[in-house]
Each structure stands twice: as C-alpha cells, then as structure tokens.
C-alpha positions as CSV (number, residue, x, y, z in Angstrom):
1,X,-15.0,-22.5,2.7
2,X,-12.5,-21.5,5.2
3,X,-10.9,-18.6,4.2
4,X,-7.8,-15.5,4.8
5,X,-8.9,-12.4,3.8
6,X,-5.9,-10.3,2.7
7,X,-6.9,-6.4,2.3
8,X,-6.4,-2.7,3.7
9,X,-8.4,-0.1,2.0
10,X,-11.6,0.6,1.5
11,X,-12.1,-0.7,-1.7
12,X,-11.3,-4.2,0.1
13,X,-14.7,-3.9,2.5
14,X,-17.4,-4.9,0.3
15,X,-16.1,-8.1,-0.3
16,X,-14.9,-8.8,2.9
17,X,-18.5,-8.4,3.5
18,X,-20.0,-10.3,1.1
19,X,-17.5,-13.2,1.6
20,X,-19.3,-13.2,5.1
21,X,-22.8,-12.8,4.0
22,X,-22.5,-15.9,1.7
23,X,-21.3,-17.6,4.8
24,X,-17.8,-18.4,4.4
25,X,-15.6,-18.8,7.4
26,X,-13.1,-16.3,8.0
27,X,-10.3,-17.1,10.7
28,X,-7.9,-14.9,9.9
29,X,-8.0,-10.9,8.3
30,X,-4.7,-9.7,7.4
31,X,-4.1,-6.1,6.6
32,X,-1.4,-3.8,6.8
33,X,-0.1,-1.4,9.9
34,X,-2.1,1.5,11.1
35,X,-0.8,4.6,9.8
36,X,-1.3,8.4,10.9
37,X,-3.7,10.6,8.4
38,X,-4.3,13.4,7.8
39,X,-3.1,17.0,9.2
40,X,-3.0,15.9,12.7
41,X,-1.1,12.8,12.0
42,X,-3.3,10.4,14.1
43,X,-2.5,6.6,14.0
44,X,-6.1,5.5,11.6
45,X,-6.6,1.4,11.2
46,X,-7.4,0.7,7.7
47,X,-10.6,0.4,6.6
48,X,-10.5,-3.4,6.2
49,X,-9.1,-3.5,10.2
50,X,-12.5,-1.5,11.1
51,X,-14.5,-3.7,9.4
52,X,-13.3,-7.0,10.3
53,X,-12.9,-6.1,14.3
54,X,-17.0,-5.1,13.7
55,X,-17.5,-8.4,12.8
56,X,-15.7,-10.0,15.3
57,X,-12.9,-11.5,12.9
58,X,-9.3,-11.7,14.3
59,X,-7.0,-9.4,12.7
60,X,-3.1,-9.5,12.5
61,X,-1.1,-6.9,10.8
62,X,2.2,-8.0,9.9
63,X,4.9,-5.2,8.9
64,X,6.3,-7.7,6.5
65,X,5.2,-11.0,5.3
66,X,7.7,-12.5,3.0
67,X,10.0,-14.6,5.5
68,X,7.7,-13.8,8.7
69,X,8.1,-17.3,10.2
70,X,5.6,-16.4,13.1
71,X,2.7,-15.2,10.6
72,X,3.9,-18.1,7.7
73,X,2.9,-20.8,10.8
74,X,-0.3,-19.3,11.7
75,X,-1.6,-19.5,8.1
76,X,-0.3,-23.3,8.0
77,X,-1.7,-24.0,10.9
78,X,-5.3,-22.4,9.6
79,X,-5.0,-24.6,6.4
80,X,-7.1,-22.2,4.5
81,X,-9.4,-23.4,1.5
82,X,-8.4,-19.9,-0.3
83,X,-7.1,-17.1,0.4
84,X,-8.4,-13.7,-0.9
85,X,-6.8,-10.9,-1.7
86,X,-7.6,-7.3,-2.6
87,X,-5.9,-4.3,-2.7
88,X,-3.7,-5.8,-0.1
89,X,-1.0,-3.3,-0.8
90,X,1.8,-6.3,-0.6
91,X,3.4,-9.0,-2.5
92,X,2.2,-12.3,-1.6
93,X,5.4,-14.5,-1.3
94,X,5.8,-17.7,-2.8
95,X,4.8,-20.0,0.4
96,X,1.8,-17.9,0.6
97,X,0.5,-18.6,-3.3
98,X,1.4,-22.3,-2.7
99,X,-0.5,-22.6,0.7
100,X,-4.1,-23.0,0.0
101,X,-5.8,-25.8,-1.9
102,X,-7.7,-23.5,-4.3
103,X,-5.0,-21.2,-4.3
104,X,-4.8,-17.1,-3.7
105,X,-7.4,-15.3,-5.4
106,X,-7.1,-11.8,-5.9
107,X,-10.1,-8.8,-6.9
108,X,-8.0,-6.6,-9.6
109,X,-10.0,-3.7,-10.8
110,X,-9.2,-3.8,-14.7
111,X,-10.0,-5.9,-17.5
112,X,-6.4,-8.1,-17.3
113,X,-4.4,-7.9,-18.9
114,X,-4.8,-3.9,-19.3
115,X,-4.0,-1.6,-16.6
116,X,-1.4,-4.4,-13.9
117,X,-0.5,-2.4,-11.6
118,X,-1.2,-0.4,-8.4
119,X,-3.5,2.4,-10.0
120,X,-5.7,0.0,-12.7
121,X,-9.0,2.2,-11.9
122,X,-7.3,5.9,-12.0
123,X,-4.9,4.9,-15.2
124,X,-8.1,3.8,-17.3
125,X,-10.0,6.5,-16.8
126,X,-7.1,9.0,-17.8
127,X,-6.0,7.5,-20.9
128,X,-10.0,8.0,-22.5
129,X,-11.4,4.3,-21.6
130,X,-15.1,4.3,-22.1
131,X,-14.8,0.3,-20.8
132,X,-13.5,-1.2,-17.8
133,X,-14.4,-3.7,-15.1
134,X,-13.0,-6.0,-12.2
135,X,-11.2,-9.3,-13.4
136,X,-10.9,-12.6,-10.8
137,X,-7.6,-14.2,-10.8
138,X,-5.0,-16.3,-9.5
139,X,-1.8,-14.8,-7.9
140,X,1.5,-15.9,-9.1
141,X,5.0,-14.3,-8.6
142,X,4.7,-12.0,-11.5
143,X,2.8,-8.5,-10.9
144,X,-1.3,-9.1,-12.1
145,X,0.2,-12.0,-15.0
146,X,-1.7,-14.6,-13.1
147,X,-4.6,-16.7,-15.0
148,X,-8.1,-15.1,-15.5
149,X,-10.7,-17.0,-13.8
150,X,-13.7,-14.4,-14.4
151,X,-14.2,-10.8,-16.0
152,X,-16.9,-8.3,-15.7
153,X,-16.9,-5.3,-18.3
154,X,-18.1,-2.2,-16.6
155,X,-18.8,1.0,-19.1
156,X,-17.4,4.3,-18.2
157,X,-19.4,7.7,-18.3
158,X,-18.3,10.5,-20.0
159,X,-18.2,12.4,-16.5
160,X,-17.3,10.0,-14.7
161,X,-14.5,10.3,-12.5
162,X,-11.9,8.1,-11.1
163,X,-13.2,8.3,-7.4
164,X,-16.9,7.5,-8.6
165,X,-16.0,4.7,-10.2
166,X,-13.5,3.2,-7.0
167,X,-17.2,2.6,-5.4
168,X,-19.0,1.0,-8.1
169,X,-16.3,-1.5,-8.9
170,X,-15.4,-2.0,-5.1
171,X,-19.6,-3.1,-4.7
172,X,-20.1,-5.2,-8.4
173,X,-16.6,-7.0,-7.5
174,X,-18.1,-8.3,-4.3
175,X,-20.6,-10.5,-5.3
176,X,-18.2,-11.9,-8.4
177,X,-15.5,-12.9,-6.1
178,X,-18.4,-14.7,-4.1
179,X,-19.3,-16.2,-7.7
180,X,-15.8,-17.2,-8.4
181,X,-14.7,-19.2,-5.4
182,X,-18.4,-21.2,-6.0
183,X,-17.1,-21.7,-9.6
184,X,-13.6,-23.1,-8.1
185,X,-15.3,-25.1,-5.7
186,X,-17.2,-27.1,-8.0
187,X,-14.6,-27.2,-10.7
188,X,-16.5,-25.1,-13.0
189,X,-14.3,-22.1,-14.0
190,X,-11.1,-23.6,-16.0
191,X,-8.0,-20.3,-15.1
192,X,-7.6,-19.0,-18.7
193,X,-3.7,-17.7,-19.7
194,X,-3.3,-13.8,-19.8
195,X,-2.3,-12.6,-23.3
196,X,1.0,-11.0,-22.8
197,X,1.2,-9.2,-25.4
198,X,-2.0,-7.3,-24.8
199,X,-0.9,-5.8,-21.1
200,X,-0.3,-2.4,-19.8
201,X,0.8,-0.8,-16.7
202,X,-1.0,1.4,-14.2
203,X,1.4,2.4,-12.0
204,X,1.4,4.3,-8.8
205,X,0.4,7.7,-9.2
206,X,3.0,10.5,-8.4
207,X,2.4,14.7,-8.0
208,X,4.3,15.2,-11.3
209,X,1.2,13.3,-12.9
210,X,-1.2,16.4,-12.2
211,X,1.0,18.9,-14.0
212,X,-0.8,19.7,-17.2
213,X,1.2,19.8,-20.2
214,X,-0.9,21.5,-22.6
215,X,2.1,21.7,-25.9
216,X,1.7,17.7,-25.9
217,X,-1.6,16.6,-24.6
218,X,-5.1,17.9,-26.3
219,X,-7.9,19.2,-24.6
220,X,-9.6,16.0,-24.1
221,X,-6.6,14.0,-23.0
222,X,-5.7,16.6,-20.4
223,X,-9.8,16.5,-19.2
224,X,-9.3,12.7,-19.1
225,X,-6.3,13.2,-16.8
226,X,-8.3,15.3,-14.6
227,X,-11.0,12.4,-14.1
228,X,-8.8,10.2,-14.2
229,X,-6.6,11.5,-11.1
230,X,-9.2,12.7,-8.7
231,X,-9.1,13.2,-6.0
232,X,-5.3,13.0,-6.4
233,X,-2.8,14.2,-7.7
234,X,-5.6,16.1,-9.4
235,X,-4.7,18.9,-12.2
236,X,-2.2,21.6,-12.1
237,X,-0.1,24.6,-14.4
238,X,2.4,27.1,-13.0
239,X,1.0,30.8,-13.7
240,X,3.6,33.6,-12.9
241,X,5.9,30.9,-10.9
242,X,2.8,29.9,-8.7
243,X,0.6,26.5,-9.1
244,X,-2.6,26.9,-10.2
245,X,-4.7,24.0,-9.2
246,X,-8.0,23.2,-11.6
247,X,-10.9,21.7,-9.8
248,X,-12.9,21.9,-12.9
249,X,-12.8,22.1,-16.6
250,X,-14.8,21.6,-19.3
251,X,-14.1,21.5,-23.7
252,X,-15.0,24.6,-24.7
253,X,-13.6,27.4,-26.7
254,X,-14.1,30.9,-26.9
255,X,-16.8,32.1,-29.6
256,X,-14.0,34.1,-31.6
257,X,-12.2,30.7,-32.5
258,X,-9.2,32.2,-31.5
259,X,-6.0,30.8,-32.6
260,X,-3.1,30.6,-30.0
261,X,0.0,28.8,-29.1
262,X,-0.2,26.1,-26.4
263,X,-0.4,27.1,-22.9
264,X,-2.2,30.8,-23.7
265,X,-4.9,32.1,-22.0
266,X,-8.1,33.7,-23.5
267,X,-9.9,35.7,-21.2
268,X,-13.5,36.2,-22.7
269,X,-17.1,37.3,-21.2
270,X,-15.3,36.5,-17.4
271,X,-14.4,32.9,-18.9
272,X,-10.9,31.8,-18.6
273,X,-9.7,29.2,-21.7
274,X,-6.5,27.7,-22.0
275,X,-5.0,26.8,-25.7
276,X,-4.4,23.1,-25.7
277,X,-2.0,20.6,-28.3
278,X,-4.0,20.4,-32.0
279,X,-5.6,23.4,-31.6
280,X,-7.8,22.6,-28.7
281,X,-9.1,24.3,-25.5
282,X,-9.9,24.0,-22.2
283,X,-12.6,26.3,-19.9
284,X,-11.0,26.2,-16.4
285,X,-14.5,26.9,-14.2
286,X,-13.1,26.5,-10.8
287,X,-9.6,26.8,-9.8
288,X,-7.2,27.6,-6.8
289,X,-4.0,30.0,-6.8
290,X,-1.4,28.2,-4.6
291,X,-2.1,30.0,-1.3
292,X,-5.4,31.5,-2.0
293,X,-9.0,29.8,-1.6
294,X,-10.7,27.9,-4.2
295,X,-12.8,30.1,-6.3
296,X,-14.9,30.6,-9.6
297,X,-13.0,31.3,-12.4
298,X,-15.2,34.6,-13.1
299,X,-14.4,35.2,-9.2
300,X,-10.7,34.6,-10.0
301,X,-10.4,36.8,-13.2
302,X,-12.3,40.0,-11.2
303,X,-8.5,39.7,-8.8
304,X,-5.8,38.9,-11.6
305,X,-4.7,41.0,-14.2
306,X,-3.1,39.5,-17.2
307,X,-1.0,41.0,-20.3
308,X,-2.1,39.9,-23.8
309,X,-0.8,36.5,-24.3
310,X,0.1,35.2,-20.9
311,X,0.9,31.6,-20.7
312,X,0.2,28.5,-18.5
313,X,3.3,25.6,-18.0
C-alpha cells in the first residue's frame, strides 16, 4: 500500500519499521518539530525523524496541521492508501481522517476503550492492572472513541514497570498494525463499535502525580503509582519541608507490627517504613533528599536523625 506515517517518539519506530519491512511504500513521514532536551537545551529530532531520514524517507514537520493548506495539498496530492498514526502527539483534523481510502489507522497502547488518552501505558500500570495490550483502530474526531479493528491482551508483571512495558508494547504492536492493514485490505476485519460506557481516561501525567499521599492510598496502590510513573514524575513525600524522592520501595512492615497513623515513619534494624491508608506499609530502600545524592536507605538513616513519630506528606 502506499502509506503516511504519522509519529514522533520512540514508541512510533518499530512500526515505522515494520511497515517498511513488510514492503509498504512510504512517501511521506510526518512528525512533529525538533525540540531542545535535556540540560543543555540542544535542538534533538524525534526519534521517528531519525529513523525515517536512515531510511531515506522524506520527512516534513509541520508546527500545526489543522488548516495547513501547504501540508493539506501534499497529502492530496500523495493519495495515500492509509495513513498511520502513532503516538503522533497531534489531533488529526477532519480532512485528514476523510483523506485516505482505508482511512487513518492509529497504534493505541490500551485495551480500548480503557485507558483514551495521552498516558494509556503509565495510567494502567498505576491503578493495579495485571492486563493490558495495544488495540488497532480507526481515528475519528472524538479522543481514542474510534472503532476497534484488532486487540492484543498483554499481561502485566508484578514488577513490572511503566518504562519496561513502553518497549514491549512499542515491538508486539508493530507486527499487528502490519496484520491489520492486510486485514483492511482484503476486507477481512469488520471496525467493531467502542463500548462507551466501559471507557476511562489516561491523561497526561503532571509532577503533582508523584506526590505520595499515604492517609488515602494503601501501600500497594501507592507502589503501583511508583511503577506506574517511572521514569516520571516518579514518587515523592515532603520530610521537614524538603522532597524526598523514592527510587525504590517494596510491601513490607516492620517485624513489631507496629501500629501508626498514616504518613509515620518506623525506623527498624537501619530499615526505613512508612505507615500507609488501611493499616499498610511501605519499605523505602533507596531514596534521594532534595539536594543530596541518591542513597541506600540504611546509608540515609546513618545522616538523619528523627524524633519518635516524625511524619511524611
């Protein structure tokens, strides 16, 4: 087929890849701006960009799409088959979903209709799931409501955080989005409706996500949030008007069973626990005093003196 690929990070690369290896032509890669990263600010092209340029694919990187009439006439004058899109970072516009033939086919890394939004992989692993996947489906105006075309359930370790998971659903969606336009081509995958009723949201992350709230959330919810938001916003409580950043944690308590409010801190055997909602707890193993390095928590507790009931918020 001949085909747009719409995509910026690097979540977006394997199928690019894979749309090529299964020998699709490609005329057109659009992807957003460069940006600067990092401390030193330097200009970076997206992952996507790099990627496509290797290959020898043209790339154009519009600043807005919507009522671009100089990028609107070079995708009608491509006439594209399809056009693909994954974790473009933009709303495609109505002339772009009416375009193609086969319409605009989008990678979304949840089982739709749970978790629409910008954040479907981070937001399932936070709030517990031990399932999730990558769904095919076709973009209309409304944000991830567009008809299923295939689904591909992917369990989720214990351990498993956030960023290992981005990997293995950027790889296993590759090869299903190859699968899917096959299906559309030969009329054998019928769009099924989303169930309405059914979805959630997955929005974009924000720093205020990391703050630990340990009066409402239990142990496990708040280790959950920790996978879930790596590696960021990550995990975070205010000790003595600092942040304390948590790198690590684990469900333990300490042997004593002791029983404490919320937020308290049980120093025991060079072991730092943290009292949780329900009558939970929390190890912290590894943390990081805003300003200081990242250390042990035995290493922390040898420089930090506490008095008998001091609390996290």
């Amino acid at each position: 087929m001949k085909l747009v690929f719409c995509g910026t990070p690097r979540f977006a690369v394997p199928t690019l890849e894979a749309l090529l290896a299964a020998g699709h032509e490609i005329p057109l890669v659009v992807t957003q701006p460069d940006r600067p990263v990092g401390r030193s600010q330097e200009m970076a092209a997206p992952p996507v960009k790099q990627t496509a340029l290797a290959a020898g694919l043209a790339v154009t990187q519009p600043d807005k799409i919507r009522n671009n009439a100089e990028f609107r006439a070079q995708l009608e004058a491509i006439a594209p088959d399809a056009i693909v899109v994954v974790a473009y970072g933009r709303i495609i516009p109505p002339w772009m979903l009416a375009l193609p033939r086969l319409g605009c086919i989008n990678l979304h890394a949840s089982l739709l209709p749970k978790y629409r939004g910008a954040a479907p992989i981070q937001w399932a692993v936070a709030m517990g799931e031990t399932v999730t996947g990558n769904t095919t489906m076709l973009l209309e105006e409304g944000l991830d409501t567009g008809p299923i075309l295939l689904q591909q359930p992917m369990a989720i370790a214990p351990e498993q955080t956030a960023a290992d998971l981005f990997d293995v659903l950027a790889k296993a969606g590759a090869p299903l989005m190859v699968e899917t336009l096959a299906g559309l081509e030969r009329g054998t995958i019928t769009p099924k409706p989303q169930d309405h009723a059914r979805a959630t949201l997955a929005p974009l992350l924000t720093r205020e996500d990391a703050h630990m709230n340990f009066a409402a959330r239990t142990a496990a919810e708040l280790k959950n949030r920790w996978r879930g938001f790596q590696p960021w916003p990550g995990a975070y409580a205010m000790l003595h008007g600092k942040k304390l950043i948590v790198h690590r944690m684990e469900l333990a308590q300490p042997a004593g069973g002791t029983s404490a409010e919320p937020g308290e801190i049980c120093i025991e055997n060079h072991r730092m626990f943290v009292a949780c909602a329900q009558g939970t707890w929390l190890e912290l193993t590894d943390v990081q005093l805003e300003g200081k390095k990242r250390m042990a928590a035995a290493e922390f507790l040898r420089g930090t003196q506490y008095a008998p009931g001091a609390r996290l918020g």
